[in-house]
Backbone as JSON, one array per atom type, in Angstrom:
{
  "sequence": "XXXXXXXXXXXXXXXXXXXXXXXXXXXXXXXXXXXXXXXXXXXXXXXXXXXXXXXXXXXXXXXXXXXXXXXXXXXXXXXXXXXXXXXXXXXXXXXXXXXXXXXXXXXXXXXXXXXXXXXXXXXXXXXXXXXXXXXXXXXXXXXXXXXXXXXXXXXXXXXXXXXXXXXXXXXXXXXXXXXXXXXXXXXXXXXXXXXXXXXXXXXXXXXXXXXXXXXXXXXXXXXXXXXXXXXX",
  "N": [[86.51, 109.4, 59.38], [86.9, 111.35, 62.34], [84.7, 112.79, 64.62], [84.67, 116.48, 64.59], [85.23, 117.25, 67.32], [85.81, 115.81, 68.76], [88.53, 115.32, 67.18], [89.98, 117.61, 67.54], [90.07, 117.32, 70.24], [92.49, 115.6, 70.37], [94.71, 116.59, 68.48], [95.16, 118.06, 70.57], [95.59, 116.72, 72.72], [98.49, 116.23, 71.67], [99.61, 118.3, 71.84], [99.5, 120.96, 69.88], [97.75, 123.97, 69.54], [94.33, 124.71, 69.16], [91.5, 125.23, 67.94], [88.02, 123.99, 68.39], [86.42, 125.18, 66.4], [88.27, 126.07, 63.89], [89.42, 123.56, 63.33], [87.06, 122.82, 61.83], [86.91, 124.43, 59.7], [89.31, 124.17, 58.04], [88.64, 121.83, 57.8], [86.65, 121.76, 56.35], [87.58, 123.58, 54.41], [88.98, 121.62, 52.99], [87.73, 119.73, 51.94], [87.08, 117.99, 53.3], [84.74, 115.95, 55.47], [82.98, 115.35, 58.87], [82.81, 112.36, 59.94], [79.18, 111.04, 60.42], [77.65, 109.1, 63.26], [75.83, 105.85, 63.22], [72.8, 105.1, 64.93], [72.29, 101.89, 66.29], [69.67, 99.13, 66.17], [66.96, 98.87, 67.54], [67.03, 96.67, 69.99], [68.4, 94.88, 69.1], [71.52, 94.17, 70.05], [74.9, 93.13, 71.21], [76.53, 90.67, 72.2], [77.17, 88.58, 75.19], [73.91, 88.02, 77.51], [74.06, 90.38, 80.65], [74.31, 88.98, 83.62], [71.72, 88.83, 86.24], [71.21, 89.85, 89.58], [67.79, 89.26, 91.55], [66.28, 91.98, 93.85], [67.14, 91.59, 96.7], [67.72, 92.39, 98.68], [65.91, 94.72, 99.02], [65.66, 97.32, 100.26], [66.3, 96.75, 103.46], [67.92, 97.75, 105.58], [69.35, 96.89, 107.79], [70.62, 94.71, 110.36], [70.17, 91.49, 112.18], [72.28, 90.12, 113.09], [76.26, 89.86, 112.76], [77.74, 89.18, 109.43], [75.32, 88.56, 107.84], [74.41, 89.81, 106.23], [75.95, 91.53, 103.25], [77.53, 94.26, 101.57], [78.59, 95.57, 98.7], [80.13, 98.31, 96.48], [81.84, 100.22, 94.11], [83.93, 102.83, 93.65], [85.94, 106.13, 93.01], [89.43, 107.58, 92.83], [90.75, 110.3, 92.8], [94.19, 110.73, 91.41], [97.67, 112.01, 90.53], [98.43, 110.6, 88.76], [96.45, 109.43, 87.68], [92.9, 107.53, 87.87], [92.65, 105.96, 90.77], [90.95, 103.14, 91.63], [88.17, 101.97, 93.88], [87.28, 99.57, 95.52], [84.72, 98.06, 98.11], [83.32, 96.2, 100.84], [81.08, 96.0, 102.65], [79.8, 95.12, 106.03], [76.34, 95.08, 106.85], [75.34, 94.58, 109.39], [77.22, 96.15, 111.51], [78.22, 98.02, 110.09], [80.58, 97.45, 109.35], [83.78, 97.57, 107.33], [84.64, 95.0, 106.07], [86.16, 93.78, 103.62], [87.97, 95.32, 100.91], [89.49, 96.54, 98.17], [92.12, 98.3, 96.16], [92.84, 99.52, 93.18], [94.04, 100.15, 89.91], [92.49, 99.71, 87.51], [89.64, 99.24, 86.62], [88.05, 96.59, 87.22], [86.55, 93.1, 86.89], [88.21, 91.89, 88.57], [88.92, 93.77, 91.05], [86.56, 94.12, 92.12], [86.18, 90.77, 93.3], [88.76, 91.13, 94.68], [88.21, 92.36, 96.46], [85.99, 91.03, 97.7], [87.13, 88.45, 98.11], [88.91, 89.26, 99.86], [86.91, 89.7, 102.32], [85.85, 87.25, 102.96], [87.83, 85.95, 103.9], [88.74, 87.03, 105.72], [86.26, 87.16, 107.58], [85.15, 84.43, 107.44], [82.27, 83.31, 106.96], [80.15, 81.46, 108.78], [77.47, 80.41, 107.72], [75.26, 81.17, 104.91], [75.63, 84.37, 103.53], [74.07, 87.12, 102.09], [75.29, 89.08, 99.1], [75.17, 92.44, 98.2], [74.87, 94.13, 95.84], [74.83, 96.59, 92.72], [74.6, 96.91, 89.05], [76.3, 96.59, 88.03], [79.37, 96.13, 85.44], [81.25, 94.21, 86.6], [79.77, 92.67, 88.6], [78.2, 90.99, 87.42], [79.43, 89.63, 86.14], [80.81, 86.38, 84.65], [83.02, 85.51, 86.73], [82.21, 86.43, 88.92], [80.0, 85.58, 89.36], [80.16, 82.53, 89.09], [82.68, 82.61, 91.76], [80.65, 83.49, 94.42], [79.11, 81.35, 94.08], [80.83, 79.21, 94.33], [81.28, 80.41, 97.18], [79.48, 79.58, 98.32], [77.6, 82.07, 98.61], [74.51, 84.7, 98.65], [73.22, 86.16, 95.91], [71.92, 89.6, 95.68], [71.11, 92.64, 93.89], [70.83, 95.93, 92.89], [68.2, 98.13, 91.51], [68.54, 99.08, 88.75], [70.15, 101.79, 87.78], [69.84, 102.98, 90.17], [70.59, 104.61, 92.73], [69.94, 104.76, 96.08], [69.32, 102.19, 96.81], [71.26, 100.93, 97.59], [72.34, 102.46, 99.84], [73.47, 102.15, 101.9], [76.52, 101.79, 101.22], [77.09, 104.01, 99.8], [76.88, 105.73, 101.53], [79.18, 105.37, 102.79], [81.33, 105.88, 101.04], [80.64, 108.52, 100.8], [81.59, 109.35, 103.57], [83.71, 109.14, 103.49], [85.15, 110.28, 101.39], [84.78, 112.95, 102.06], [85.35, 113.09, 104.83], [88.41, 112.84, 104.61], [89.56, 112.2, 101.59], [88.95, 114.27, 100.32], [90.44, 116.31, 101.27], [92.98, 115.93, 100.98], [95.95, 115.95, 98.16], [96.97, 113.5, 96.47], [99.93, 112.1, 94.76], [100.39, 109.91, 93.99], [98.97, 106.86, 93.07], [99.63, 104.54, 94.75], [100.32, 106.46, 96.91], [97.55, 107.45, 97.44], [96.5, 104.55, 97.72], [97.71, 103.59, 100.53], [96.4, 106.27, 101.8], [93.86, 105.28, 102.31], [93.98, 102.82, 103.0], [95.12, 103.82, 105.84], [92.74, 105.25, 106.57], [90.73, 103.58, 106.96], [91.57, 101.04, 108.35], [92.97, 102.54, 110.29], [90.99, 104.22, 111.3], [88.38, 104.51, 110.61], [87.04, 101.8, 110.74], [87.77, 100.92, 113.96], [87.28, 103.14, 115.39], [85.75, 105.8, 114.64], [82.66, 106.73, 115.21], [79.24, 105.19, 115.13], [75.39, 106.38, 114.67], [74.05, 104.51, 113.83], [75.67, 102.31, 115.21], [74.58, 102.75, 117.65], [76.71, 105.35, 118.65], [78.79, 103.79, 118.7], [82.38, 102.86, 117.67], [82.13, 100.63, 114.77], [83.83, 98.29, 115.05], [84.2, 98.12, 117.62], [81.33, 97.88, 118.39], [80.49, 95.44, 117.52], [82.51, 94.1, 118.79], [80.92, 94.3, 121.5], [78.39, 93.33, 121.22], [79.1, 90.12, 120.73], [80.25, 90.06, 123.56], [77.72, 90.48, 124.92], [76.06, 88.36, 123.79], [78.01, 85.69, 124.46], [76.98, 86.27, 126.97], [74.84, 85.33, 126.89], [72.42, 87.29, 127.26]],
  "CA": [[86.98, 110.66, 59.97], [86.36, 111.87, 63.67], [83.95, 113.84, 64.37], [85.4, 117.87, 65.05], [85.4, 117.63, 68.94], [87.28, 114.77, 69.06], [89.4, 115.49, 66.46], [90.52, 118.64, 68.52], [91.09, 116.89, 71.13], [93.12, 114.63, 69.99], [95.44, 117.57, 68.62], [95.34, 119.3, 71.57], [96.69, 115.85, 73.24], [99.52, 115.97, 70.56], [100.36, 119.6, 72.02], [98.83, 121.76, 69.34], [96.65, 124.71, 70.36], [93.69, 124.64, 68.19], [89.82, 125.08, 68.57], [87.3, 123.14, 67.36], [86.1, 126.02, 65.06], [89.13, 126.13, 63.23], [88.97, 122.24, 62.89], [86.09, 122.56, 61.03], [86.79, 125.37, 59.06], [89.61, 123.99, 58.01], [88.29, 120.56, 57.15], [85.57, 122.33, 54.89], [88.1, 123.8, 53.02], [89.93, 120.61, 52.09], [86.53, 118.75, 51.33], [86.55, 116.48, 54.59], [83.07, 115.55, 56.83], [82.88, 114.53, 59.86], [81.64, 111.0, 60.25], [78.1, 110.73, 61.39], [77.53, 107.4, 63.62], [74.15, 105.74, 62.97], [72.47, 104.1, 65.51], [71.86, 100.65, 66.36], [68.33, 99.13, 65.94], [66.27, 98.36, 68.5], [66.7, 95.01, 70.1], [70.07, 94.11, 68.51], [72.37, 94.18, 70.66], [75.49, 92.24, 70.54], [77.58, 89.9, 73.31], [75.95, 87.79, 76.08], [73.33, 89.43, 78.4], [74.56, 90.09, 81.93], [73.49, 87.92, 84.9], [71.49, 90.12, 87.2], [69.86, 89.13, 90.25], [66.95, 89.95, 91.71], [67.11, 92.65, 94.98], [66.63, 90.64, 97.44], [68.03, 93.09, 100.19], [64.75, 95.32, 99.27], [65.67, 98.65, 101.5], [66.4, 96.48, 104.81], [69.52, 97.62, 105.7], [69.63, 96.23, 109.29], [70.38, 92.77, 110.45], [70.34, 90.86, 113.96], [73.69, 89.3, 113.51], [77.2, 89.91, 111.47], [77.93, 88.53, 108.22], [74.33, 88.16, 107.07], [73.93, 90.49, 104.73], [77.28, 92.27, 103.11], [77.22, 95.4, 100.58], [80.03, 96.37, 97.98], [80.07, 98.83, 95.41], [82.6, 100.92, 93.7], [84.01, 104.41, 94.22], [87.74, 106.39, 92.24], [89.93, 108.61, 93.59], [91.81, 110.9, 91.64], [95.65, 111.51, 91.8], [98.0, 112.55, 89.6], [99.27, 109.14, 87.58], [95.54, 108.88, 86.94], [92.05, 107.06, 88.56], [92.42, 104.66, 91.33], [89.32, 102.81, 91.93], [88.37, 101.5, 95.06], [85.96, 98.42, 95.99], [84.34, 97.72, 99.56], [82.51, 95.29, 101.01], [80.71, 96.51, 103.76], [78.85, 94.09, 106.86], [75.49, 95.55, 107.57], [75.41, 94.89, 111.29], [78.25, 97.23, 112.09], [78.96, 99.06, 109.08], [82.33, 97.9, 109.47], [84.21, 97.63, 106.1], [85.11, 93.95, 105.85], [87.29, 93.53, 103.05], [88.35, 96.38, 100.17], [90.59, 96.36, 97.43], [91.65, 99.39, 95.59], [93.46, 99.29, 91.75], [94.32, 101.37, 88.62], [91.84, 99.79, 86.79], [87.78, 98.77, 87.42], [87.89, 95.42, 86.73], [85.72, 92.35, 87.55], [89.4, 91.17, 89.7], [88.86, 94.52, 91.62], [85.66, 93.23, 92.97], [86.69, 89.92, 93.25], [89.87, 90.46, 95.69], [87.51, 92.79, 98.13], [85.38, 89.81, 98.69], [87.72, 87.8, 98.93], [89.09, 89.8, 101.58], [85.66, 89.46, 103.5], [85.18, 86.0, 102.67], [88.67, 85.26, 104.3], [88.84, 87.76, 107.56], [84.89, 86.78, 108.68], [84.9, 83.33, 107.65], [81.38, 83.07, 107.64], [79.55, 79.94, 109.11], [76.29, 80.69, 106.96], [74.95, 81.82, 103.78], [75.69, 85.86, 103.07], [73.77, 88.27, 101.1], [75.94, 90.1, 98.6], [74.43, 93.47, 97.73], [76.1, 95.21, 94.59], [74.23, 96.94, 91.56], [74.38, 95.97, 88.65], [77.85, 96.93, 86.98], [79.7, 94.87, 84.43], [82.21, 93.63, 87.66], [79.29, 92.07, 89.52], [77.34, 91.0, 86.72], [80.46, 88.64, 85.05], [80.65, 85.08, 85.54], [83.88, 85.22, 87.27], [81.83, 87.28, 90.05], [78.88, 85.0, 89.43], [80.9, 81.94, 90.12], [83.0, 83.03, 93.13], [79.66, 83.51, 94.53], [78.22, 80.2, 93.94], [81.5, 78.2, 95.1], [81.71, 80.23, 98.8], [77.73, 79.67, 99.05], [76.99, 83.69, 98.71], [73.54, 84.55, 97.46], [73.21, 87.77, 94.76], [71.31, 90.41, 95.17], [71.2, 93.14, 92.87], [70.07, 97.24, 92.91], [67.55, 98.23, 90.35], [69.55, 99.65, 87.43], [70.47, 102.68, 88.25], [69.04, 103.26, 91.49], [71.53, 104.16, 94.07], [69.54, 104.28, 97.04], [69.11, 100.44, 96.65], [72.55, 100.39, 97.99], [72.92, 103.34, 100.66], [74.65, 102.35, 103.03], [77.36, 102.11, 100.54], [77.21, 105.19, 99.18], [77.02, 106.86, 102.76], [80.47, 105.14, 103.19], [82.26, 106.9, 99.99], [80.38, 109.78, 101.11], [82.15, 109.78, 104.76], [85.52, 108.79, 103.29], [85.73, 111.91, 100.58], [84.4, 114.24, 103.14], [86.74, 113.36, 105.7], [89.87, 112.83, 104.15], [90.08, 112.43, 100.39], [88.73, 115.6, 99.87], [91.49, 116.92, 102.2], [94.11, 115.65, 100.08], [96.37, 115.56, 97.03], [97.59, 112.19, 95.9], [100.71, 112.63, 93.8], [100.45, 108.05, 93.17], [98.08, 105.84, 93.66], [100.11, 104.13, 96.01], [99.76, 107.27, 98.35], [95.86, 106.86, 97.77], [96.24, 103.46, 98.67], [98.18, 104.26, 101.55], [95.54, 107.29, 102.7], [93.08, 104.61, 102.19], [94.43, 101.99, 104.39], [94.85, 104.5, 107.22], [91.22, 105.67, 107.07], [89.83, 101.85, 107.07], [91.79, 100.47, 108.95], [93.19, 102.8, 112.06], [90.37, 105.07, 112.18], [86.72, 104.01, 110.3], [86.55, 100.5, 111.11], [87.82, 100.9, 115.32], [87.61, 104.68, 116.16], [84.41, 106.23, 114.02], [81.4, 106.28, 115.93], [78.13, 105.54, 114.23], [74.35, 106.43, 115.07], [73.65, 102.87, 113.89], [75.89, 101.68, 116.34], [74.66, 103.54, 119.41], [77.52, 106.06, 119.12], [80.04, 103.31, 118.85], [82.7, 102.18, 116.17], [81.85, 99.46, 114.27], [84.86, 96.97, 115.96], [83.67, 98.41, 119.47], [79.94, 98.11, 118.37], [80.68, 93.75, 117.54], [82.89, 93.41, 120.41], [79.71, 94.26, 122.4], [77.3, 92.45, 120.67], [80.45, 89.41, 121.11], [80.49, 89.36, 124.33], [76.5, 90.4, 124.94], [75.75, 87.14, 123.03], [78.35, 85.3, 125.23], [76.78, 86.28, 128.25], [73.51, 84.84, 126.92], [72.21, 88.21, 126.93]],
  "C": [[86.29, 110.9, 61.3], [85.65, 112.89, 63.39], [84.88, 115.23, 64.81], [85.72, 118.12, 66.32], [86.55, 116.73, 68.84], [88.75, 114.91, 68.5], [90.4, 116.71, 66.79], [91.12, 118.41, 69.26], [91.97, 116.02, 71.3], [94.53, 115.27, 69.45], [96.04, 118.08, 69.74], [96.15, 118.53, 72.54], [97.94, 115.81, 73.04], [100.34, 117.41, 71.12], [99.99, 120.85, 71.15], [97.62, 122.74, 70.23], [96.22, 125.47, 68.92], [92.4, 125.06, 68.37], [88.94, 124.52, 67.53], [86.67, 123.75, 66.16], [86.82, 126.23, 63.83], [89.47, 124.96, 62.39], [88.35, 121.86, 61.42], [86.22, 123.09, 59.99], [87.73, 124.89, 58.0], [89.57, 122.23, 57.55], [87.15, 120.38, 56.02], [86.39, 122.69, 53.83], [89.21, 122.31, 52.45], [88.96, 119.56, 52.12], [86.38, 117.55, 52.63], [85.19, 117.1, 55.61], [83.55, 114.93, 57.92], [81.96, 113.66, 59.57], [80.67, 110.94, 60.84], [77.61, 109.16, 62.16], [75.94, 106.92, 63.31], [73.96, 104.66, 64.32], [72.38, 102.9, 65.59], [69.91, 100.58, 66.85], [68.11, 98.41, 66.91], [66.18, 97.19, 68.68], [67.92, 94.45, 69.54], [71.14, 94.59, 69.14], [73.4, 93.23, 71.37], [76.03, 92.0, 71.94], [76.46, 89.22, 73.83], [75.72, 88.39, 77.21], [74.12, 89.06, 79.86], [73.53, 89.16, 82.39], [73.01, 89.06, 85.59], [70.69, 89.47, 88.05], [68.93, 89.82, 90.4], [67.27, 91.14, 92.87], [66.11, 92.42, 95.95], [66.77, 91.33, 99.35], [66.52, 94.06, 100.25], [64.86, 96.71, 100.59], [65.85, 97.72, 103.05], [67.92, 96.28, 104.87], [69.85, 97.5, 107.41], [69.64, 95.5, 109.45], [70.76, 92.82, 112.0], [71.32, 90.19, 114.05], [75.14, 89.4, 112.37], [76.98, 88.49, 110.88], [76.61, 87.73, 107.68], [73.77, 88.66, 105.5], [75.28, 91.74, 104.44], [76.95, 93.5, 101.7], [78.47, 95.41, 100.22], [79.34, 97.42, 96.98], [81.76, 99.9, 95.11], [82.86, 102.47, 93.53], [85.81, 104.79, 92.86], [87.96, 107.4, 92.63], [90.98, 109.05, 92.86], [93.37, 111.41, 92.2], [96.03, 111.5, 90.26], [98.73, 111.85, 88.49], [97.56, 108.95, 87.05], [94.06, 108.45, 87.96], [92.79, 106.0, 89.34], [90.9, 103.79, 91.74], [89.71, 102.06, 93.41], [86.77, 100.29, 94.97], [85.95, 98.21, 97.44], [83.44, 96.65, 99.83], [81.84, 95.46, 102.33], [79.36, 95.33, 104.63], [77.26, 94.95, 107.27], [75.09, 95.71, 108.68], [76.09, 95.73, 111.82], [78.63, 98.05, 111.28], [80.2, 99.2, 108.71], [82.58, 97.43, 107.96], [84.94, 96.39, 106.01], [85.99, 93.28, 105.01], [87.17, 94.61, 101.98], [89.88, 95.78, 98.92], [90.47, 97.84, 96.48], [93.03, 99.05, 94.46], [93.55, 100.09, 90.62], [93.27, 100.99, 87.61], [90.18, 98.93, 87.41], [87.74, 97.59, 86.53], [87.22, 94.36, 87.42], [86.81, 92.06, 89.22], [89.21, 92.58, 90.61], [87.56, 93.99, 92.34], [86.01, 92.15, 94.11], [87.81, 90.16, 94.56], [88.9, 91.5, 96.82], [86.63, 91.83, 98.59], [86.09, 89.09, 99.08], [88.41, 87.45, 100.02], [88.06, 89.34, 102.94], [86.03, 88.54, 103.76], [86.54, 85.32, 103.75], [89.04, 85.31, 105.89], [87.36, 86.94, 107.86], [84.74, 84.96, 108.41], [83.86, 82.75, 107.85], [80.53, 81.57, 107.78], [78.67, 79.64, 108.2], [76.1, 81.09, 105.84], [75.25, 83.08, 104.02], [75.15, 86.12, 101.88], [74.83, 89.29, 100.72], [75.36, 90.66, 97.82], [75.06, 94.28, 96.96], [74.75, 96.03, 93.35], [74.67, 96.27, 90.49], [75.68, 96.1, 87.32], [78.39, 95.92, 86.45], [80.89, 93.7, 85.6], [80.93, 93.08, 87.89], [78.25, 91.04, 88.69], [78.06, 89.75, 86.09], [80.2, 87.38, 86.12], [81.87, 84.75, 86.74], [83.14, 85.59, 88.52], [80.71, 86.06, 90.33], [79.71, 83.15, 90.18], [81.88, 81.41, 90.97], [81.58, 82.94, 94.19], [79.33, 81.99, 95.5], [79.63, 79.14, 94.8], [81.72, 78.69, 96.48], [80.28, 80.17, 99.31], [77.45, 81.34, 99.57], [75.99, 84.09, 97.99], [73.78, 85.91, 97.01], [72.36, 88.14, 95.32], [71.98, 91.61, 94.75], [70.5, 94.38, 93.01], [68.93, 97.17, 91.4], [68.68, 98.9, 89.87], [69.29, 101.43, 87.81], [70.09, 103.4, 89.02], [69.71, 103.64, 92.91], [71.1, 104.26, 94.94], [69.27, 102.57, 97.37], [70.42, 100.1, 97.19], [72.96, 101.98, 98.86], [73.9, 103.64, 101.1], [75.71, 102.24, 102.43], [78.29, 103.07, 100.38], [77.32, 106.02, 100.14], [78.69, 106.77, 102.97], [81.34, 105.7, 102.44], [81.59, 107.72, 100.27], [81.52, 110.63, 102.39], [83.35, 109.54, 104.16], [85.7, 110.27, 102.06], [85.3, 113.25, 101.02], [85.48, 114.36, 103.76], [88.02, 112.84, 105.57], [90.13, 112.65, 102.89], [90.01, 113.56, 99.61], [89.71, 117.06, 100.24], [93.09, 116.96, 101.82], [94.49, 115.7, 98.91], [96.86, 114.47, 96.92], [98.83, 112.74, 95.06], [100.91, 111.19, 93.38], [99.99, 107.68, 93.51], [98.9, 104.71, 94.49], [99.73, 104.79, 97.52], [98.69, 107.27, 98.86], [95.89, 106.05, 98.61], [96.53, 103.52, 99.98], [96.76, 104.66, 102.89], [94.03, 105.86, 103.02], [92.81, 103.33, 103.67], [93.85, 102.63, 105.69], [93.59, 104.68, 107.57], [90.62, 104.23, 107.61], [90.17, 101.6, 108.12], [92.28, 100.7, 110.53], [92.27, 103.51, 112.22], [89.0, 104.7, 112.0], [86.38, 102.55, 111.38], [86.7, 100.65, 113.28], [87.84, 102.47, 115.78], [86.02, 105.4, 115.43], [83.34, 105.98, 114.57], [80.43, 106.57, 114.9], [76.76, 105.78, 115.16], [73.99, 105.35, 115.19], [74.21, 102.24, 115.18], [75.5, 102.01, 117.86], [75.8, 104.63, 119.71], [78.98, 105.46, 119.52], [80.7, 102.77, 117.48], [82.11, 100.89, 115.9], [82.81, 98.1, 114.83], [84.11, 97.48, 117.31], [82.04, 97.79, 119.36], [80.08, 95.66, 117.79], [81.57, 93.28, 118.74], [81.83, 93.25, 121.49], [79.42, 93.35, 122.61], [77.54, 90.97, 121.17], [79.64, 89.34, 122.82], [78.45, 90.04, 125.7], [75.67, 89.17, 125.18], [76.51, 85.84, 124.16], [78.02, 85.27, 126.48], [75.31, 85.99, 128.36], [71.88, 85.83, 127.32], [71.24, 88.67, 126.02]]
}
C-alpha cells in the first residue's frame, strides 16, 4: 500500500478532489496501513559504481588559448508539454557556448550530442579538459568512452559543489534572467527555438563579457585570431 501522500496524489491525478486527511481516515476505517519503507544498510548498495574523475580544473577558470579547457553541465526549462532539459558545453577562453543540445528527457545522449557538437564545430588540434560534475550523464561509460576515443581528459566537480563549475552556472544564470524568465513556452520546440536565438544570434556574437574586455565571445576570438596572426 502507498503511503497517504502519495496515495492522494495519485487520486487527485485521476481527477478526484480529496485530502490526504480523509485518505487516512478512511483507510483506518477499512483496516489498511500505509507501507513503511525500511532502509537500506550501510554499504550495500546495488549496480556498478560510477566513474568519477578527479577535478582537475581546480577553480582555474581562465586559459591562454581556445579549446583547452571546455565546461558542460545541465540546466530545464519549463513549458507546458512538460521539462525540456538543456546541455552546454562552454570554451573557457571566451565563454562562448560551443556546442548545446537541448531534449525532453536528461539522458546520458543529451550530454553526448552537446559535445559532440563542440567536438565537431572547434575541431580541436590538442587534448581538451572536459569539466562536468558528477551526474549519472557524465559519469556513464557511454560518456566515459566518447571521451577516451576523441582524446578528451575528465575532470569532475566535488559532489555537490557547484562552484566547482561556475562559469557554467553563471551561463544558465544569464540565459533565465534574460530571456527564459521573460517567457512562456507553450512546446518544447518553442524553447528550443528561444534557445537557439539566444545562443546563437545574440550570446555567442553580440553579449559583451567583463572576461572578454567588454567584448562578445566571437568578437573576443576573432581578436585574439588575428592578434596571434600578427605574431602579437
Amino acid at each position: 500500500m502507498y503511503g497517504y501522500r502519495k496515495l492522494t496524489d495519485d487520486l487527485r491525478d485521476q481527477g478526484e478532489r480529496i485530502s490526504e486527511n480523509r485518505v487516512a481516515r478512511l483507510a483506518s476505517l477499512a483496516g489498511i496501513a500505509a507501507q513503511v519503507g525500511h532502509g537500506r544498510r550501510p554499504g550495500r548498495h546495488g549496480g556498478k559504481r560510477a566513474v568519477v574523475a578527479e577535478n582537475r580544473l581546480e577553480h582555474k577558470f581562465s586559459t591562454t588559448a581556445p579549446d583547452l579547457v571546455w565546461v558542460t553541465d545541465i540546466t530545464y526549462i519549463k513549458t507546458h508539454e512538460g521539462w525540456l532539459y538543456l546541455c552546454v558545453v562552454i570554451d573557457l577562453f571566451s565563454r562562448r557556448v560551443v556546442g548545446w543540445s537541448a531534449q525532453s528527457r536528461i539522458t546520458t545522449d543529451l550530454a553526448l550530442q552537446a559535445l559532440l557538437m563542440a567536438v565537431w564545430r572547434r575541431k580541436p588540434a590538442g587534448q581538451v579538459m572536459v569539466h562536468s560534475d558528477q551526474g549519472s550523464q557524465f559519469t556513464s561509460r557511454e560518456w566515459q568512452a566518447f571521451l577516451r576515443q576523441q582524446h578528451l581528459e575528465p575532470s569532475m566537480s566535488r559532489r555537490g559543489n557547484c562552484h566547482d563549475n561556475a562559469v557554467a552556472e553563471s551561463f544558465f544564470q544569464l540565459l533565465k534572467r534574460e530571456r527564459i524568465r521573460r517567457r512562456t513556452y507553450p512546446t518544447r520546440d518553442d524553447a528550443r527555438r528561444d534557445v537557439f536565438e539566444y545562443i546563437e544570434l545574440f550570446y555567442n556574437p553580440k553579449r559583451k563579457h567583463t572576461n572578454n574586455g567588454m567584448l562578445s565571445p566571437v568578437d573576443f576570438e576573432t581578436r585574439q585570431q588575428k592578434l596571434t596572426e600578427a605574431g602579437v
